[in-house]
PDB file of N, CA, C, O and CB in Angstrom:
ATOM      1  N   UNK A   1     -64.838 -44.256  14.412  1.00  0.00           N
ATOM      2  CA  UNK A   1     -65.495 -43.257  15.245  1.00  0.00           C
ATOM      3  C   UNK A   1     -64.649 -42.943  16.487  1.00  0.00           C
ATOM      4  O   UNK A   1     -64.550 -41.827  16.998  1.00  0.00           O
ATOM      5  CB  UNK A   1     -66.896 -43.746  15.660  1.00  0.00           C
ATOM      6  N   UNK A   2     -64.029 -44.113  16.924  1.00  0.00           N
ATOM      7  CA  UNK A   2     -63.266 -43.920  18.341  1.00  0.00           C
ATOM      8  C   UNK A   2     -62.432 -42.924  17.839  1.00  0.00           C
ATOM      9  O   UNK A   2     -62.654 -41.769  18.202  1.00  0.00           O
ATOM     10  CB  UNK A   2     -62.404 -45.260  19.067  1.00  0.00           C
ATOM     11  N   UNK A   3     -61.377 -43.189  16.957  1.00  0.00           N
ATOM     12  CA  UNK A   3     -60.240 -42.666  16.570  1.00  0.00           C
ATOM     13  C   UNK A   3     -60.347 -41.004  16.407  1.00  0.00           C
ATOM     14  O   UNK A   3     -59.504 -40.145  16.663  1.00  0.00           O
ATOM     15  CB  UNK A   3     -59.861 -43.399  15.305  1.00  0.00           C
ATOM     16  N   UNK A   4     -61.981 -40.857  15.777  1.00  0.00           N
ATOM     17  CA  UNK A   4     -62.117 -39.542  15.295  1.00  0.00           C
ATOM     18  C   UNK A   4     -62.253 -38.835  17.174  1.00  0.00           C
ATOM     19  O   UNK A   4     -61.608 -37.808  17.386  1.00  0.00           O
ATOM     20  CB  UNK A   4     -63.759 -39.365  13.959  1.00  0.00           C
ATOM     21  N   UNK A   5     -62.863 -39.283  18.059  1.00  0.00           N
ATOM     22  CA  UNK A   5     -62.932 -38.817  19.255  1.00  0.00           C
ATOM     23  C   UNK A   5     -61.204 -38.473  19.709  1.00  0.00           C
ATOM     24  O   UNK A   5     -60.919 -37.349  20.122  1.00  0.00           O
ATOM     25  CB  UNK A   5     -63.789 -39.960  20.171  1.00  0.00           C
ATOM     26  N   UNK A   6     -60.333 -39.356  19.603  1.00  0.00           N
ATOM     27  CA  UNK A   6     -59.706 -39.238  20.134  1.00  0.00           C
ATOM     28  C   UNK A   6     -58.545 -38.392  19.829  1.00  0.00           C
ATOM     29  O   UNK A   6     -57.749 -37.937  20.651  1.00  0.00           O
ATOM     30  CB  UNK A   6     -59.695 -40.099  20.370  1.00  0.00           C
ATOM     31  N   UNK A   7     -58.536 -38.195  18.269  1.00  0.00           N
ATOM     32  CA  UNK A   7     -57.757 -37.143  17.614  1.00  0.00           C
ATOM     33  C   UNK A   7     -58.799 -35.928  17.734  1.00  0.00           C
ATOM     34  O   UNK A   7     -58.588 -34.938  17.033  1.00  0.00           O
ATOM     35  CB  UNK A   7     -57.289 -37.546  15.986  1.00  0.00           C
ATOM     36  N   UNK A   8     -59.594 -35.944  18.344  1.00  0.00           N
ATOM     37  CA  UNK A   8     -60.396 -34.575  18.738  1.00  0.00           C
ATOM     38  C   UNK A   8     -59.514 -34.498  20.379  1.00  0.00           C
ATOM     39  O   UNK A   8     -58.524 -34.095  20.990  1.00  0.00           O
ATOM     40  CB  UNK A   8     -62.619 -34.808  18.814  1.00  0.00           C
ATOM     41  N   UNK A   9     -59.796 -34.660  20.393  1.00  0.00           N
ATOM     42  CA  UNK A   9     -59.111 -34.474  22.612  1.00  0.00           C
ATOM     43  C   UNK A   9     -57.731 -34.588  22.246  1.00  0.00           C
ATOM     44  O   UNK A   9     -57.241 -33.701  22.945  1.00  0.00           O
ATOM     45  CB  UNK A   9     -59.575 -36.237  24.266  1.00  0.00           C
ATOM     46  N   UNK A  10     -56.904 -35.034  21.688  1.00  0.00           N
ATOM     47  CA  UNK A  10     -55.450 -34.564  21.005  1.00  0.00           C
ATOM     48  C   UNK A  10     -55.633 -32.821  20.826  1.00  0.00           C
ATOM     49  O   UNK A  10     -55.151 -31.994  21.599  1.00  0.00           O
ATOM     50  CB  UNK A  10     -55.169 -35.464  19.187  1.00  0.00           C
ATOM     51  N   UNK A  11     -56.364 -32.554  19.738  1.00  0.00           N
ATOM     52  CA  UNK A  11     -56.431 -30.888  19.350  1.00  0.00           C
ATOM     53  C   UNK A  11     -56.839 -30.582  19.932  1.00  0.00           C
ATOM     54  O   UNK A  11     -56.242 -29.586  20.341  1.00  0.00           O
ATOM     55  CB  UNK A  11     -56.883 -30.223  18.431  1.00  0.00           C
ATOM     56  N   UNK A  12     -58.044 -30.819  20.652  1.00  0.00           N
ATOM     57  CA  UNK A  12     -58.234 -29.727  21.797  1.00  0.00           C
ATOM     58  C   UNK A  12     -57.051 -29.532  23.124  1.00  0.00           C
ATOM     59  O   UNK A  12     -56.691 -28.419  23.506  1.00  0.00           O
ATOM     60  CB  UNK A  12     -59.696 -30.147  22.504  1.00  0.00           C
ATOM     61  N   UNK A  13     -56.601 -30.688  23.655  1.00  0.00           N
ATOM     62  CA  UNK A  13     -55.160 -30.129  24.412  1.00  0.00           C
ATOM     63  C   UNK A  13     -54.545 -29.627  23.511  1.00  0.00           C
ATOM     64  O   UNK A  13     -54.666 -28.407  23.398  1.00  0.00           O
ATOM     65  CB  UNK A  13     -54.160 -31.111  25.108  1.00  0.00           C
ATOM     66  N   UNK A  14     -53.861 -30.188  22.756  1.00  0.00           N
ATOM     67  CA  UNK A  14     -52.969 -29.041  21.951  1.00  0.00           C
ATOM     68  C   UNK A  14     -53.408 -27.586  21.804  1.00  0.00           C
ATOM     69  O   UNK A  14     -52.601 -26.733  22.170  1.00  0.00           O
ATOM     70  CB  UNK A  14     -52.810 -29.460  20.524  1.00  0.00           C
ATOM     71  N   UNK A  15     -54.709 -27.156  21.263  1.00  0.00           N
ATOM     72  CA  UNK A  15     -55.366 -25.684  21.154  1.00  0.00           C
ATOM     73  C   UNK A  15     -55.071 -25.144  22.497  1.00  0.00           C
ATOM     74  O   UNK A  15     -54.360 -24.142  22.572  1.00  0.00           O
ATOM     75  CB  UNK A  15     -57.084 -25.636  20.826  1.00  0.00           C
ATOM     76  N   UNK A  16     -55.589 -25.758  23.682  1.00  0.00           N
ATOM     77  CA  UNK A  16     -55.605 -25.308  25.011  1.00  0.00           C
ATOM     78  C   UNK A  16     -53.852 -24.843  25.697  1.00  0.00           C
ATOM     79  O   UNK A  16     -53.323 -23.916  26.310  1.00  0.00           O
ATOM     80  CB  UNK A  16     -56.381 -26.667  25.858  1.00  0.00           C
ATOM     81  N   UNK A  17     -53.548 -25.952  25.202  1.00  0.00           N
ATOM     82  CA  UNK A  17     -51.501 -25.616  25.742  1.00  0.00           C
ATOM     83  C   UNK A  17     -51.308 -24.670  25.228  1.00  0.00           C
ATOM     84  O   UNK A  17     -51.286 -23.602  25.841  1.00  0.00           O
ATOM     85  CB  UNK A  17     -50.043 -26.611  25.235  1.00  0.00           C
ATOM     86  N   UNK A  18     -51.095 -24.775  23.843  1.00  0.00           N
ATOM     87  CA  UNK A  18     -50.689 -23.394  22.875  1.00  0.00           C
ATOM     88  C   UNK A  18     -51.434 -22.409  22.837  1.00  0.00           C
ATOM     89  O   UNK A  18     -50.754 -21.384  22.824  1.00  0.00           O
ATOM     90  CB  UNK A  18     -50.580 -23.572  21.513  1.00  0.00           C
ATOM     91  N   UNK A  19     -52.762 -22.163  22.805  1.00  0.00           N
ATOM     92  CA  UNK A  19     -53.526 -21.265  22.979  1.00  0.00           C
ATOM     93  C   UNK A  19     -53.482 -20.231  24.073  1.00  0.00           C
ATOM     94  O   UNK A  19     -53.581 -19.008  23.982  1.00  0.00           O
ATOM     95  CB  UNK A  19     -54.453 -21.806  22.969  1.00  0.00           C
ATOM     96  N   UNK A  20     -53.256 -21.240  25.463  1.00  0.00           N
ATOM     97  CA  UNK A  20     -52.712 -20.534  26.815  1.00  0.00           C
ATOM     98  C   UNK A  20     -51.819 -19.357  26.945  1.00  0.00           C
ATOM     99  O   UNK A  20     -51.948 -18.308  27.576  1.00  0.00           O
ATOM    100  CB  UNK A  20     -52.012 -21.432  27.506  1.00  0.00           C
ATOM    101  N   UNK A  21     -50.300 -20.093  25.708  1.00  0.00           N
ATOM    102  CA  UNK A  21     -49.497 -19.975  25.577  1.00  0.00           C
ATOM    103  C   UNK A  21     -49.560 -18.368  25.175  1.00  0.00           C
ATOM    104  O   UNK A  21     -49.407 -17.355  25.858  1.00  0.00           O
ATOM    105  CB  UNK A  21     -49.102 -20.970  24.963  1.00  0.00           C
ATOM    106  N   UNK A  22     -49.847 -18.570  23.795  1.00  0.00           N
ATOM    107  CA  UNK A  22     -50.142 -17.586  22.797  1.00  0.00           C
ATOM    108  C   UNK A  22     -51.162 -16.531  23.861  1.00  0.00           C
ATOM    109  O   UNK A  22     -50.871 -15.337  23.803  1.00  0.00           O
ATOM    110  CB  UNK A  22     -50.982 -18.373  21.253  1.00  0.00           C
ATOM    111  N   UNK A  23     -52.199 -16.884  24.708  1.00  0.00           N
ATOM    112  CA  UNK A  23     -52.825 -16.164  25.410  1.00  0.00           C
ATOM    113  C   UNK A  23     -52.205 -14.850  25.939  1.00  0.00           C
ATOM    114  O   UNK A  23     -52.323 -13.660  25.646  1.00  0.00           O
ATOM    115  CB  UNK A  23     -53.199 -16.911  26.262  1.00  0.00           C
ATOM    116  N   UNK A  24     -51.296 -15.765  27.095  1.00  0.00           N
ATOM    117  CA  UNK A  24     -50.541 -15.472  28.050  1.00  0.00           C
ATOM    118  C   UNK A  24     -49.593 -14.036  27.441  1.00  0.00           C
ATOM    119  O   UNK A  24     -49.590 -12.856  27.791  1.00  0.00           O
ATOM    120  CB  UNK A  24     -49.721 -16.878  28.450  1.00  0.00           C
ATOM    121  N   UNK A  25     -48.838 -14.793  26.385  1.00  0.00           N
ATOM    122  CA  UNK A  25     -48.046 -13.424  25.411  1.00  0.00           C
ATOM    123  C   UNK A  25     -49.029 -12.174  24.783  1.00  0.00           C
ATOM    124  O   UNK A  25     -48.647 -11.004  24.762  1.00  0.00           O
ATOM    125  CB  UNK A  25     -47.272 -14.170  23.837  1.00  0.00           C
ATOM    126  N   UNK A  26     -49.973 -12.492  24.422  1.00  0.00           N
ATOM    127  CA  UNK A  26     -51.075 -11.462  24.002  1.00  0.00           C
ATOM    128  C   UNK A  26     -51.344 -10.755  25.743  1.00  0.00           C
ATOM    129  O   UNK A  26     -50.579  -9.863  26.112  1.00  0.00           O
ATOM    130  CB  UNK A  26     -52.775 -12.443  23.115  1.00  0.00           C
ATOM    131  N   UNK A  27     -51.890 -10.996  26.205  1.00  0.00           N
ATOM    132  CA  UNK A  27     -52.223 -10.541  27.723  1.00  0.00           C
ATOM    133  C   UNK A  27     -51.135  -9.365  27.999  1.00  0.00           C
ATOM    134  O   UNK A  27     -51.330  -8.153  28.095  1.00  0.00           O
ATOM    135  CB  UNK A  27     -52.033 -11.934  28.952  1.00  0.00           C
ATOM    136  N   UNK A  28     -49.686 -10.257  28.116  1.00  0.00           N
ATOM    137  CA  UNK A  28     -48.352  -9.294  28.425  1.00  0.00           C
ATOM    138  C   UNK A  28     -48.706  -8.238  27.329  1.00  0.00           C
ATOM    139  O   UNK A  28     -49.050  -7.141  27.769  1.00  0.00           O
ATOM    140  CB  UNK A  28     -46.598 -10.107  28.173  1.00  0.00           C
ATOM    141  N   UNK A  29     -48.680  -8.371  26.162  1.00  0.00           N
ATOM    142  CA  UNK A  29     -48.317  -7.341  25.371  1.00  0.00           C
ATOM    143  C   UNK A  29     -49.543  -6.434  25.938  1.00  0.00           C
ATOM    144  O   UNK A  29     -49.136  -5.339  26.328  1.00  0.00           O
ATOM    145  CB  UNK A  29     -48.207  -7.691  23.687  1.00  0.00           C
ATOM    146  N   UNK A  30     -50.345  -6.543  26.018  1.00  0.00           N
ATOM    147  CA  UNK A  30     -51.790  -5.670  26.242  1.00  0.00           C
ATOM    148  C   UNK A  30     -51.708  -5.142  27.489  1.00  0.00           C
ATOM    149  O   UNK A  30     -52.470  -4.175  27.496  1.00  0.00           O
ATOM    150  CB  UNK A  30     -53.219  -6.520  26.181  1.00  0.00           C
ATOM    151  N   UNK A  31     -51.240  -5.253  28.443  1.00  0.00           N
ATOM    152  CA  UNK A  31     -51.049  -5.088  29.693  1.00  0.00           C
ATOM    153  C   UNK A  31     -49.433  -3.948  29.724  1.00  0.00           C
ATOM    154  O   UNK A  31     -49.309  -3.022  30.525  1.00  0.00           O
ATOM    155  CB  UNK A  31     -50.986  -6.784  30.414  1.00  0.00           C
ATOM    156  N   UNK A  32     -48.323  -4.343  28.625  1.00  0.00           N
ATOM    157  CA  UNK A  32     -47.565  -3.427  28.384  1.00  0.00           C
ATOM    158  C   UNK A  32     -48.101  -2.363  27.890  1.00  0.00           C
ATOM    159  O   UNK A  32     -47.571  -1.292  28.184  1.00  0.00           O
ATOM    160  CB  UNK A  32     -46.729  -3.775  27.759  1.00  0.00           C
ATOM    161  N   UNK A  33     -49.375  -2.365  26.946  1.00  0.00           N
ATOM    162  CA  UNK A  33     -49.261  -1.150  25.854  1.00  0.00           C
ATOM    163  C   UNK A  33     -50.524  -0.220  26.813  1.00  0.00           C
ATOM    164  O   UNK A  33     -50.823   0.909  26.423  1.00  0.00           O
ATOM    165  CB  UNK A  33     -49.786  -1.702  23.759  1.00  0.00           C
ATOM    166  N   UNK A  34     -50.978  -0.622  27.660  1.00  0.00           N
ATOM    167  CA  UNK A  34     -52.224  -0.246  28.655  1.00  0.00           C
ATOM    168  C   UNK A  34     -51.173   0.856  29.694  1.00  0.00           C
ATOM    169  O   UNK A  34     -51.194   2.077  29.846  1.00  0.00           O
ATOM    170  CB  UNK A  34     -53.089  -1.993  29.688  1.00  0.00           C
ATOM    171  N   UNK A  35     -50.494   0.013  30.150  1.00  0.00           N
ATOM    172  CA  UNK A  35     -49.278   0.719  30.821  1.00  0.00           C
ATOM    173  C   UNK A  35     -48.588   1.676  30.093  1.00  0.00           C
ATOM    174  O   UNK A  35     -48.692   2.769  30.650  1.00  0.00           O
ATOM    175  CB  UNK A  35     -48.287  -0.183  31.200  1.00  0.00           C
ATOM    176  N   UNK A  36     -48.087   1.708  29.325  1.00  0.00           N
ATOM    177  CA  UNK A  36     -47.667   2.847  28.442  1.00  0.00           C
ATOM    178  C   UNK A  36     -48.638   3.997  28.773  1.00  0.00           C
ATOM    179  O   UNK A  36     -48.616   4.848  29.662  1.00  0.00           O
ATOM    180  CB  UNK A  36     -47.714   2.453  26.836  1.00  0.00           C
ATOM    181  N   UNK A  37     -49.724   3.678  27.502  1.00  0.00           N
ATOM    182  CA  UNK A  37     -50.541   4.801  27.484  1.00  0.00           C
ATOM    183  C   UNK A  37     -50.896   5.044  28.780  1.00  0.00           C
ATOM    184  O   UNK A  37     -51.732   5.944  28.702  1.00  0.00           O
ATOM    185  CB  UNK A  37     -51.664   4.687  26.656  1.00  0.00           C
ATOM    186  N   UNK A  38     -50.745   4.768  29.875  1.00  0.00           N
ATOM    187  CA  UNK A  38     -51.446   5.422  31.578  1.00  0.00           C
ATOM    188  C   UNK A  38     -50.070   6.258  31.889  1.00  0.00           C
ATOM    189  O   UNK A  38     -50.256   7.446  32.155  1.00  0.00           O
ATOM    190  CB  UNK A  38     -51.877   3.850  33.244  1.00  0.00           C
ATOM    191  N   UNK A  39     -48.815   5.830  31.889  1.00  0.00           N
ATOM    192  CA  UNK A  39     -47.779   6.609  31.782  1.00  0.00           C
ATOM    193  C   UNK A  39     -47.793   8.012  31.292  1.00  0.00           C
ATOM    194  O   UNK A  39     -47.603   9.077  31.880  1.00  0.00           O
ATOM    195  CB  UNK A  39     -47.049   5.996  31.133  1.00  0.00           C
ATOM    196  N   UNK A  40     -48.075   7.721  30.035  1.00  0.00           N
ATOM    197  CA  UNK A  40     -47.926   8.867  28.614  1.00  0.00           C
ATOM    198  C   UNK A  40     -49.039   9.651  29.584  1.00  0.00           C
ATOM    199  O   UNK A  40     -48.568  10.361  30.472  1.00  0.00           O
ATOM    200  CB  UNK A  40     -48.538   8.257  26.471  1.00  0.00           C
ATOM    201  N   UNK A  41     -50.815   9.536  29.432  1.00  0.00           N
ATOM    202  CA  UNK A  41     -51.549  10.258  30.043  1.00  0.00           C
ATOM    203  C   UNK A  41     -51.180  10.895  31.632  1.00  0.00           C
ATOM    204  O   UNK A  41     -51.686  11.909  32.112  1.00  0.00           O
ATOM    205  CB  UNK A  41     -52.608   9.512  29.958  1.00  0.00           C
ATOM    206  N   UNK A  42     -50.419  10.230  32.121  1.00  0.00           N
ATOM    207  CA  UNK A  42     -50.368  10.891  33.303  1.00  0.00           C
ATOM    208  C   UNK A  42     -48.956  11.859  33.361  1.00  0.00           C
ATOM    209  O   UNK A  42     -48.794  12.870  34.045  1.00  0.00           O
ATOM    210  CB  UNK A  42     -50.458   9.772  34.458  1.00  0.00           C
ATOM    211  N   UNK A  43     -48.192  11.353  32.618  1.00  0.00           N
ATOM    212  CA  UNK A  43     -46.952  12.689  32.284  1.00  0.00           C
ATOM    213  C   UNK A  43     -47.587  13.684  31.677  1.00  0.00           C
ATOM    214  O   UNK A  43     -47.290  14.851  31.928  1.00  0.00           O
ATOM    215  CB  UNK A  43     -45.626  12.347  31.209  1.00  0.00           C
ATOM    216  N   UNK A  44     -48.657  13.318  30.696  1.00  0.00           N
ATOM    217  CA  UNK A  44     -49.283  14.764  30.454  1.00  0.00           C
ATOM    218  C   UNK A  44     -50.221  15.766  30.844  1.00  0.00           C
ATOM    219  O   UNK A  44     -50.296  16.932  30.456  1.00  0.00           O
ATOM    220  CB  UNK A  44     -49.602  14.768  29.680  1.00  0.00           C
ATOM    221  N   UNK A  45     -51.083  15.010  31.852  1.00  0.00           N
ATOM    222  CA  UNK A  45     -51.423  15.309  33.108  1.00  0.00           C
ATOM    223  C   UNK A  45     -50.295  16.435  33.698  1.00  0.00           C
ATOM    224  O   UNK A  45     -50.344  17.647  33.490  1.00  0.00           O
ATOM    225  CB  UNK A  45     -51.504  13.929  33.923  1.00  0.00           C
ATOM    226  N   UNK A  46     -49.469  15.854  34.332  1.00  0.00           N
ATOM    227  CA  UNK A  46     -48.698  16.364  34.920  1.00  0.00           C
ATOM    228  C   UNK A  46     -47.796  17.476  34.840  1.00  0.00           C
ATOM    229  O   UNK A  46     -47.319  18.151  35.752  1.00  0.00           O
ATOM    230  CB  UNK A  46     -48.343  15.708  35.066  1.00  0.00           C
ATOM    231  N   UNK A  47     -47.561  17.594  32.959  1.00  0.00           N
ATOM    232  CA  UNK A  47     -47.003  18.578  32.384  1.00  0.00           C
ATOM    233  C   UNK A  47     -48.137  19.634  32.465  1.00  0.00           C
ATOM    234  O   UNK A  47     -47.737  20.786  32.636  1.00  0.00           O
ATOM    235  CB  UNK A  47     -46.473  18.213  31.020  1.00  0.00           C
ATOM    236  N   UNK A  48     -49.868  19.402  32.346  1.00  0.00           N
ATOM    237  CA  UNK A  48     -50.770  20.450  32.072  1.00  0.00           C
ATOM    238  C   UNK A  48     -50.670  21.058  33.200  1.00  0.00           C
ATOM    239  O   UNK A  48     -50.577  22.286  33.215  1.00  0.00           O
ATOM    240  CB  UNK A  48     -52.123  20.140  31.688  1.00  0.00           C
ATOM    241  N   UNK A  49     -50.668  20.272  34.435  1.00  0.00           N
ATOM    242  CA  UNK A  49     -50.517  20.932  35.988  1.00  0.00           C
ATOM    243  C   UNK A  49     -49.648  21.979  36.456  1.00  0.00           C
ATOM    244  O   UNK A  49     -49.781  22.927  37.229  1.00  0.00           O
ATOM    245  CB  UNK A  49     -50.133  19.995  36.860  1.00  0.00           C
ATOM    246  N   UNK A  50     -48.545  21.428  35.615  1.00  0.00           N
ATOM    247  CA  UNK A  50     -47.640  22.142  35.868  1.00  0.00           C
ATOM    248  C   UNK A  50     -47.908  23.483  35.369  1.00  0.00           C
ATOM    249  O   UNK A  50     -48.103  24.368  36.203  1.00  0.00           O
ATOM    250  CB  UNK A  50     -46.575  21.599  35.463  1.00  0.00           C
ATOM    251  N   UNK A  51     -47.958  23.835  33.787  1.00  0.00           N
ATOM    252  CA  UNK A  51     -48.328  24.620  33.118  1.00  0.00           C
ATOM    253  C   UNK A  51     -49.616  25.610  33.943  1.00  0.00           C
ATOM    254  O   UNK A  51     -49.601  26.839  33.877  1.00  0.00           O
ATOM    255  CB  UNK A  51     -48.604  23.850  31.917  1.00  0.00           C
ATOM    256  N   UNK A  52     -50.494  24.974  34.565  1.00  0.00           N
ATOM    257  CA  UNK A  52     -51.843  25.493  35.181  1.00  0.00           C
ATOM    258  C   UNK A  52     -51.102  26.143  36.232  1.00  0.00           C
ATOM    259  O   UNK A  52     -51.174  27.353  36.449  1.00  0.00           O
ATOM    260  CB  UNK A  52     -53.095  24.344  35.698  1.00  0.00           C
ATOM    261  N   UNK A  53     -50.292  25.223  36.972  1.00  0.00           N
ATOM    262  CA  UNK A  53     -50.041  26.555  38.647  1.00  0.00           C
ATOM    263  C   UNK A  53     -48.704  26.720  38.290  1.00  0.00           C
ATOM    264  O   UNK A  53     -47.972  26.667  39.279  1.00  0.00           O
ATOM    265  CB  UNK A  53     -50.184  25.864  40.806  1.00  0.00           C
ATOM    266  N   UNK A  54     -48.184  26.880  37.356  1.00  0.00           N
ATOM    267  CA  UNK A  54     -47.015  28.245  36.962  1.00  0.00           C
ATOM    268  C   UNK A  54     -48.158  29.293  36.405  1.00  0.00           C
ATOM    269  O   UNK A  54     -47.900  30.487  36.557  1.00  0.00           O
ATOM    270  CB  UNK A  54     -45.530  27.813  35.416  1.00  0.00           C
ATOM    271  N   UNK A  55     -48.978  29.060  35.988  1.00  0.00           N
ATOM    272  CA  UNK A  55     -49.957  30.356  35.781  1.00  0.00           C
ATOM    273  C   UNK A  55     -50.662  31.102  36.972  1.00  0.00           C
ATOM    274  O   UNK A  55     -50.945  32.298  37.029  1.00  0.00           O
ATOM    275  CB  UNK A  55     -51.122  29.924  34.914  1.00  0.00           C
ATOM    276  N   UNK A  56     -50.886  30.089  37.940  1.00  0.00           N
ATOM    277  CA  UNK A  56     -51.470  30.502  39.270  1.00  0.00           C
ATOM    278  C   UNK A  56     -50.566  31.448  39.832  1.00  0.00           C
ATOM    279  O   UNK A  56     -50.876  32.435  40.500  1.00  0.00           O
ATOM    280  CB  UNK A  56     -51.693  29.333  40.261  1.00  0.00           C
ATOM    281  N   UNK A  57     -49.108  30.968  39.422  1.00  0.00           N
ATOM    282  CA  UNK A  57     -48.188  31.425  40.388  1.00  0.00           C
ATOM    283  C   UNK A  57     -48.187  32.335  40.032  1.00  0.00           C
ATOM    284  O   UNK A  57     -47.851  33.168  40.874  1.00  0.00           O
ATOM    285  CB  UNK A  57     -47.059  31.002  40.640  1.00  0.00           C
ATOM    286  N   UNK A  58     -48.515  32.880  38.674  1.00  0.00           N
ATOM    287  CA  UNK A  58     -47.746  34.039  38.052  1.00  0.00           C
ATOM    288  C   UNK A  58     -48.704  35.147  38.134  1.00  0.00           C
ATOM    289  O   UNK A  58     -48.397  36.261  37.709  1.00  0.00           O
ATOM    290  CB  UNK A  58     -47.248  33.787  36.511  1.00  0.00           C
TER     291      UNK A  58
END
């Protein structure tokens, strides 16, 4: 019974280190691809604006 406790608290640090780990890289990637698309939307934003008061202007 001890043994089974204690190779439990083994995997659970292990899950927790690596899991962090693996977290941490998921997070970045999600946080890159969030960033992207706010980029992308706001260049196109910016292209519609443009498009809108070159019409104003015109």
């Amino acid at each position: 019974m001890e043994v089974l406790f204690i190779f439990l608290f083994i995997a659970i640090v292990f899950a927790i280190y690596y899991g962090n780990s693996i977290l941490q890289i998921g997070i970045y990637k999600l946080i890159s691809n969030v960033k992207d698309k706010l980029e992308n939307t706001v260049a196109e934003q910016k292209e519609k604006q443009g498009q809108t008061d070159k019409r104003e202007k015109l």
